[in-house]
C-alpha positions as CSV (number, residue, x, y, z in Angstrom):
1,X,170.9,71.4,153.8
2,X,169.4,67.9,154.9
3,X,167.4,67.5,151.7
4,X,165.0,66.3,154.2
5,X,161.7,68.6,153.5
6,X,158.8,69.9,156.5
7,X,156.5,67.9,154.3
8,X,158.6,64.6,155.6
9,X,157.9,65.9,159.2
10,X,155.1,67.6,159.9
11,X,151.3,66.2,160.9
12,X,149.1,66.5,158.1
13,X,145.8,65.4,160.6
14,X,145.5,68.8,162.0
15,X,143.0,69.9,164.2
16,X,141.2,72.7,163.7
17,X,138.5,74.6,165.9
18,X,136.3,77.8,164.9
19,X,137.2,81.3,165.6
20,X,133.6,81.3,167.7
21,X,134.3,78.0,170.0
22,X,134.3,78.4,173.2
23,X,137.4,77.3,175.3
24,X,135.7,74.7,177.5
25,X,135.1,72.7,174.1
26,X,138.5,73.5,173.2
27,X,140.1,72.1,176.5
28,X,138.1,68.9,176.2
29,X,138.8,68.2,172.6
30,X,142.9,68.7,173.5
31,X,142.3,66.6,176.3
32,X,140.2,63.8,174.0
33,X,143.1,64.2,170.9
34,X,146.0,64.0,173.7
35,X,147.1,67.5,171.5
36,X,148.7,70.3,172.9
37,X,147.1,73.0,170.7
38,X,145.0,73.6,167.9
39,X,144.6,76.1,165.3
40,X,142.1,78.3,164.9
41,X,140.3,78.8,161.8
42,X,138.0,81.8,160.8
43,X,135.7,79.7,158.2
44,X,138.7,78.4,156.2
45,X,141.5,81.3,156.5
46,X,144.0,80.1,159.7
47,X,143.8,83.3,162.0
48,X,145.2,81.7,165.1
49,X,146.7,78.4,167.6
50,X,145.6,77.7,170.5
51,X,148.0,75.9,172.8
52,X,147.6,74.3,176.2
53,X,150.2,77.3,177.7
54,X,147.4,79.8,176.2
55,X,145.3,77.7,178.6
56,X,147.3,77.9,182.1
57,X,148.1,81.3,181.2
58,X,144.7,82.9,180.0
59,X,141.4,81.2,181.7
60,X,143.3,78.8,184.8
61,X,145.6,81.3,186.1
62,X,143.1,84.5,185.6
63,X,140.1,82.3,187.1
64,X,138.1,83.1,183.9
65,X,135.1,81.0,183.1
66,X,136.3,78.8,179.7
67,X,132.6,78.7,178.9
68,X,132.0,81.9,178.3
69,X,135.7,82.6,176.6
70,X,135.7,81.9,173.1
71,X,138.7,81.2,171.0
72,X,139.6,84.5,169.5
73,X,139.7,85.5,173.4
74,X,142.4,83.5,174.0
75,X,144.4,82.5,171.0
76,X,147.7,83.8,169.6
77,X,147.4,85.6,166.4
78,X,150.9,86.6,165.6
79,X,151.6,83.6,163.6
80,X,154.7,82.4,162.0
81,X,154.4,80.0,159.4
82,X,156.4,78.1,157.1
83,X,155.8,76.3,153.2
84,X,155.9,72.5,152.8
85,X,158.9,72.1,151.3
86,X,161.0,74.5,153.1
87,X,164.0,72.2,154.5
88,X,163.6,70.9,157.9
89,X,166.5,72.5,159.4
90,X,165.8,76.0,158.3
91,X,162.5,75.4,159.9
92,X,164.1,74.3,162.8
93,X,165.9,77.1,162.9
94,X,162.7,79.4,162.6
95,X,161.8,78.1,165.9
96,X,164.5,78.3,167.5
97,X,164.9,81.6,166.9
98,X,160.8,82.5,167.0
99,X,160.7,80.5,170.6
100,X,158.1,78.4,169.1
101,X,156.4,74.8,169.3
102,X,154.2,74.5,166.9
103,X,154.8,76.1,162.9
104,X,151.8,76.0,161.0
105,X,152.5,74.6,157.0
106,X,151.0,75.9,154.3
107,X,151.3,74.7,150.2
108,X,150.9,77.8,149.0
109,X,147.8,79.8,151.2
110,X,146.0,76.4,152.1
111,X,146.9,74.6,155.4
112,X,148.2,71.8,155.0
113,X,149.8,70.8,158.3
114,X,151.5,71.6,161.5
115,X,155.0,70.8,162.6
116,X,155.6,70.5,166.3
117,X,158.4,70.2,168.4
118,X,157.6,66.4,168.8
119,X,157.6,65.4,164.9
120,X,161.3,66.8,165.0
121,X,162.0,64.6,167.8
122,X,160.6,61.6,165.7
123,X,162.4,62.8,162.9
124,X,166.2,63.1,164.5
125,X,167.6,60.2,164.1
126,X,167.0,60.6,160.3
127,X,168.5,64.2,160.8
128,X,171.7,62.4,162.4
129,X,172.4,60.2,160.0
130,X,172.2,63.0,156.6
131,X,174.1,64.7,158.4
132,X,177.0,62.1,158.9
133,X,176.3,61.1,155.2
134,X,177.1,64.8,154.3
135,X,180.2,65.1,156.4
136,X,181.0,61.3,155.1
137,X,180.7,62.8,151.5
138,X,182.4,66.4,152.4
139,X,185.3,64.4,153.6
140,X,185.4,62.2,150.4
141,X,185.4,65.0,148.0
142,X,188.1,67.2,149.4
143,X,189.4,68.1,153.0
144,X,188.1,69.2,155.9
145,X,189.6,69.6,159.8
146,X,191.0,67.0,161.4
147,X,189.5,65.9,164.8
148,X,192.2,65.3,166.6
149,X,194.6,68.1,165.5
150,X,192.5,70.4,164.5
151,X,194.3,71.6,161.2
152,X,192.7,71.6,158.0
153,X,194.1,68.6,155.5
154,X,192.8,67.0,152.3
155,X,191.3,62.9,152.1
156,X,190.8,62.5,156.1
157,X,190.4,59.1,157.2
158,X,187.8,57.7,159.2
159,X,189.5,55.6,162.2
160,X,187.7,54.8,165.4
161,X,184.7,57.1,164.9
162,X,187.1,60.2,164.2
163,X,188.4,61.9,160.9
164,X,191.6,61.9,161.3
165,X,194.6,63.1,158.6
166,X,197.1,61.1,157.6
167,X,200.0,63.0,160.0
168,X,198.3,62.4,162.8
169,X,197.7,58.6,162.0
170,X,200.8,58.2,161.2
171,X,202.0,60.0,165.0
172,X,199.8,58.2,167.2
173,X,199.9,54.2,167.3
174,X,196.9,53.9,169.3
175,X,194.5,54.9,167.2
């Protein structure tokens, strides 16, 4: 794992609309926030997200009227969510797998966040460099495959960017 948390990622200034809002208030306040969705909250229990895809796909493209759609016309409500301090990767991994943007965070049933494909963009340089600490570490602590041969072998060396083990060093006088 990264050791890096959601809780380091995520957007804790989450925007939230009513269950009963009606879409042409939504749209505008997306448009005003420069957001690209918004949950949906039914008093203080999260019941759905609203995103600007919902949008194109639900009122533009159907030539509905957004003022008289409300929220829970439109919304998604099959929701996946994920816990503040799950590791960023496996979250990561969640969407990825779910085809989702957006993961709602929760510390235990409160809301506490959203984490969107853009905080992991923020976030990947950070996710880069754990993981060439942990492959710096791995290959400090025992062995691991040389890049250039491909073989297994015990304390690789790091020459030129590469982990290399000592036979093929030793072969290859350009490197």
């Amino acid at each position: 794992m990264t050791e890096i948390s959601v809780e380091d990622a995520m957007t804790r200034n989450i925007i939230k609309t009513d269950v009963n809002e009606t879409v042409i208030n939504i749209a505008k306040k997306m448009n005003e926030k420069d957001i690209g969705s918004m949950l949906v909250c039914d008093k203080d229990k999260l019941v759905g997200l609203i995103t600007s895809e919902d949008l194109v796909k639900r009122v533009i493209i159907p030539n509905k009227d957004p003022a008289k759609l409300k929220a829970r016309d439109v919304m998604t409500t099959k929701l996946v969510t994920t816990s503040i301090d799950e590791d960023l990767i496996e979250a990561i991994r969640i969407m990825i797998d779910k085809g989702i943007k957006r993961l709602p965070v929760k510390d235990g049933k409160k809301l506490i966040g959203i984490l969107t494909d853009g905080d992991i963009l923020r976030m990947a340089p950070h996710l880069v460099e754990a993981l060439i600490e942990k492959k710096e570490t791995d290959s400090e602590m025992g062995g691991d495959v040389c890049e250039v041969c491909g073989n297994y072998s015990e304390g690789l060396k790091r020459i030129n960017g590469q982990w290399i083990c000592e036979e093929c060093y030793e072969a290859s006088p350009e490197i």
